[in-house]
N, C-alpha and C positions, 0 to 999 in steps of 0.2 A: 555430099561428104559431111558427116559426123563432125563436129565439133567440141569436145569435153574441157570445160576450162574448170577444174578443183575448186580455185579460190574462189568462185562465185556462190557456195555452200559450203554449209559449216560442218569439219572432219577435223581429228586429233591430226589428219596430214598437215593442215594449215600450222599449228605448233611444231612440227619439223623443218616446213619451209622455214616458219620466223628463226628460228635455229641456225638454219644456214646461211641465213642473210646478215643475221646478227653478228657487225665486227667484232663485242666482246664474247663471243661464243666459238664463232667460225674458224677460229684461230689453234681450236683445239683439234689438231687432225682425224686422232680415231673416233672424237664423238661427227663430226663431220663425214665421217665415212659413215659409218653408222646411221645418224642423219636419211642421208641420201639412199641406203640401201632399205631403212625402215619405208619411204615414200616409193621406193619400186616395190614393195610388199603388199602397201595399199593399192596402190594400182594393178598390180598384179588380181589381186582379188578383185578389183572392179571389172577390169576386161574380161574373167573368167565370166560374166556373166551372160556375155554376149558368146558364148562358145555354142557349138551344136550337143544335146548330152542325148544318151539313153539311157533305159534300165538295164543292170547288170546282179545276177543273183549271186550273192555271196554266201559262202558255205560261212557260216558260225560255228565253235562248239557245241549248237544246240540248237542249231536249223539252218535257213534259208534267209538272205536279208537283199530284198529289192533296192537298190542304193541308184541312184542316177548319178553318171559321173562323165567329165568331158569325151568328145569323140576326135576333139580336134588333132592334129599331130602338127607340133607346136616349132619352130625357130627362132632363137634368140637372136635377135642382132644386134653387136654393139659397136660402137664406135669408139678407137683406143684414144688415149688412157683413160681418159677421165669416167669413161663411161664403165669402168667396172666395178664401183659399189653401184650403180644402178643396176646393173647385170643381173649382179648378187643375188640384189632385192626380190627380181622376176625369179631365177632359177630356186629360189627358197620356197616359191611355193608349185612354180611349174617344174616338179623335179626331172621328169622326163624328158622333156625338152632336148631337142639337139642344139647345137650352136651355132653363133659365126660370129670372127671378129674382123672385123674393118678398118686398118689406119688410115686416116683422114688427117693432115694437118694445113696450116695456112702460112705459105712459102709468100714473106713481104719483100715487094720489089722497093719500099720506102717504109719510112713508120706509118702510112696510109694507108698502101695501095697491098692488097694480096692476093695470090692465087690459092686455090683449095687441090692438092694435091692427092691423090690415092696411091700408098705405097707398098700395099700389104693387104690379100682378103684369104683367110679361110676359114669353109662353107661350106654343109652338107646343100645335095639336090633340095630344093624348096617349090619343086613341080605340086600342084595341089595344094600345098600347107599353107599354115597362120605363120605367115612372117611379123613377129616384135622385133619393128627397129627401136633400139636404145638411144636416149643422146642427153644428159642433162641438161647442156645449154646448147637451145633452138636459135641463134643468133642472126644469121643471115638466110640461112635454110640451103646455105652451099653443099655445107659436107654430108647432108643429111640426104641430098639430091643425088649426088658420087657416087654416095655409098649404096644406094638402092640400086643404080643402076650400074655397080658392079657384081652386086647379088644375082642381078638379072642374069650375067653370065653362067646363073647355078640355077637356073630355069625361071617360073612367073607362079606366084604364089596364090592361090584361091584368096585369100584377105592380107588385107596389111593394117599395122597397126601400127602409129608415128606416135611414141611416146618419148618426154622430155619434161623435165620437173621445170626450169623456167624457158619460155619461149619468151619472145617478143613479137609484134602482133604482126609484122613485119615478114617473118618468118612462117608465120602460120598462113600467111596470105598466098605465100610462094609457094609453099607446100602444097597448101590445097590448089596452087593453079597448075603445076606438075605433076602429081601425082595421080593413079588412076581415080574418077571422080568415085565408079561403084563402088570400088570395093575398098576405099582407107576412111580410114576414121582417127583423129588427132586428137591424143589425149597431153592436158599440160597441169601439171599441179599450179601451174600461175602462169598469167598472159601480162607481161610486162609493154607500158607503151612504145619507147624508142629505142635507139641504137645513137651510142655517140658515134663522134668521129673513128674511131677504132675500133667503130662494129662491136662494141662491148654492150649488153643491152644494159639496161637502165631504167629502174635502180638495180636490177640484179643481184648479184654478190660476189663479183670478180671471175676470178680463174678457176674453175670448178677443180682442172687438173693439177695445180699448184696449191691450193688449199688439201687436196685430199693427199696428196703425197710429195709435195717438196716443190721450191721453185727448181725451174730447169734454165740453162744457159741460152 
């Protein structure tokens, strides 16, 4: 299994990330959306590289133009809320793309202890295709775990791609011991080292879904 961690090379993504981690920045909501949609843009084009392509001839006003262009037939998956300026970012450049969205939340039996709930999936068939699961924060690697294998009930995807702007390393651990080994590969614009007591990683940048659209009760 594929391992991609951004921050260990130098990319204008790295000035997005500082962005959103930055308390006097983070605070601003539509650049923080924006933010997070511009790093699913980057990534987007990085994954596009690993697609299968062919040549396809295109008529011009004025001939014939061999273009090579992807063969994959692509699924979005994202995990709600927080995960829709990431969404964004990918659908901005995979415009064809089908979708699927996932609610995933964390139902606390204390201010400690929670369980990762699934309450909502829909999903086109993803029999053969590139499943992109979404998640900007890879935290524990619970709902990202749910959520694939609620998908599984919309068939088994020829490749998967696990992409999340911050992981913790924690999460990436889990990931890659669950998931199929062939065919995923885990992409993170930054690999943070821990998790506090509240599963929060660290240093991170808080609530990715309460920074991008409001706190919730």
């Amino acid at each position: 299994m594929k391992i991609i961690n951004f921050n260990e090379s130098n990319s204008v993504l790295n000035q997005y990330v500082a962005e959103i981690r930055n308390v006097e920045v983070q605070n601003d909501r539509l650049r923080f959306r924006r933010n997070i949609q511009r790093i699913g843009e980057i990534m987007a084009y990085e994954i596009s590289k690993t697609f299968s392509y062919s040549v396809k001839d295109i008529k011009t006003p004025l001939g014939i133009a061999p273009v090579s262009t992807p063969d994959n037939q692509l699924v979005i998956s994202t995990i709600l809320r927080a995960g829709l300026p990431f969404h964004q970012g990918f659908l901005s450049y995979f415009d064809d793309a089908e979708n699927a969205f996932v609610s995933a939340y964390r139902k606390y039996k204390d201010t400690l202890k929670f369980d990762i709930h699934i309450e909502y999936i829909a999903s086109p068939r993803i029999d053969g295709k590139t499943l992109i699961i979404t998640d900007p924060m890879l935290a524990t690697g619970g709902s990202m775990e749910l959520s694939y294998q609620a998908m599984l009930t919309k068939g088994h995807p020829a490749e998967i791609h696990v992409v999340s702007v911050i992981a913790s390393q924690k999460a990436v651990e889990y990931i890659a011991s669950v998931f199929p080994e062939d065919k995923t590969t885990i992409w993170c614009a930054a690999i943070d080292p821990e998790l506090n007591d509240h599963s929060y990683i660290v240093p991170g940048l808080g609530d990715a879904g309460d920074l991008a659209y409001g706190e919730k009760e």
